[in-house]
C-alpha angles and dihedrals in degrees: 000000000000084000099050091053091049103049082044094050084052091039083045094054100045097048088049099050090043088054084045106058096024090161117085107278125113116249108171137308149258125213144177138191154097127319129188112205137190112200092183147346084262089048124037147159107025114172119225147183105244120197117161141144139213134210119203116228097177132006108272087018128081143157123233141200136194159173137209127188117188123226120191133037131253118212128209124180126000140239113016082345098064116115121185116208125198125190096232094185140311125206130191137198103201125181103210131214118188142176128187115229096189134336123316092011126092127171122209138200110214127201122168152126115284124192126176144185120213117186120206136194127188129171098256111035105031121219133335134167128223115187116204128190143176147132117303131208120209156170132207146179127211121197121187112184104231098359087288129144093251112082148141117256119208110183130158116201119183111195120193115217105186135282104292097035093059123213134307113219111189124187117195132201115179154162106238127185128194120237 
């Protein structure tokens, strides 16, 4: 249930910001991609399903939303040890700089605001959650073909979550449109 609010709050705010700034100015972005994602030096390199959308406030400067859904399991231990850990959602809140270098390519500094949600199973205790959330500090790189509104997006974000939780890399790689 948590998932489908959140891809219609991102759906929602597209659509909105698209109705409102129908002329041809560029008002903000959607993307959607693949993100690989290390949650900690103990689990890394979950693969997940990435959909998010921006909304510009200034010129250089947006603010960007997005979720993340994890598919596939990572596996840590064996026998009455194993734990099975599942990726159940990450969201981020991310103020965007940007500049552009050239036409057609711009490059941001991110800084923003992660939570996820980790699911793990183990033989004797069955599942539990932990949620964990901080700030996050990025880069990123957007690439448009021909100065159009169609690109590719490359950003890294690293978010600290305390000092027991440990840190969330997350590496995207997505297809990103102008509105």
């Amino acid at each position: 249930m948590l998932k489908f609010a959140a891809l219609s709050a991102i759906a929602l705010a597209a659509g909105l910001a698209t109705a409102a700034h129908a002329d041809d100015e560029t008002t903000g972005y959607y993307q959607v991609g693949y993100s690989h994602v290390d949650l900690s030096k103990s689990v890394k390199g979950f693969n997940a399903v990435n959909l998010g959308a921006a909304f510009q406030l200034w010129k250089f400067v947006s603010l960007e939303g997005s979720f993340e859904t994890g598919f596939g399991d990572k596996v840590s231990g064996s026998g009455l040890n194993r734990t099975k850990y599942q990726l159940d959602h990450q969201f981020a809140g991310t103020l965007v700089a940007s500049h552009a270098m050239s036409d057609g390519l711009e490059i941001q500094g991110r800084l923003g605001f992660v939570q996820a949600k980790v699911g793990m199973t183990s033989p004797i205790g069955g599942r539990v959650t932990q949620t964990a959330s901080g700030p996050s500090l990025g880069v990123g790189l957007h690439y448009f073909p021909n100065n159009g509104k169609a690109g590719v997006a490359l950003t890294f974000d690293h978010a600290d979550f305390g000092h027991n939780s440990g840190n969330d890399d997350i590496l995207r790689v997505a297809y990103v449109h102008k509105f």
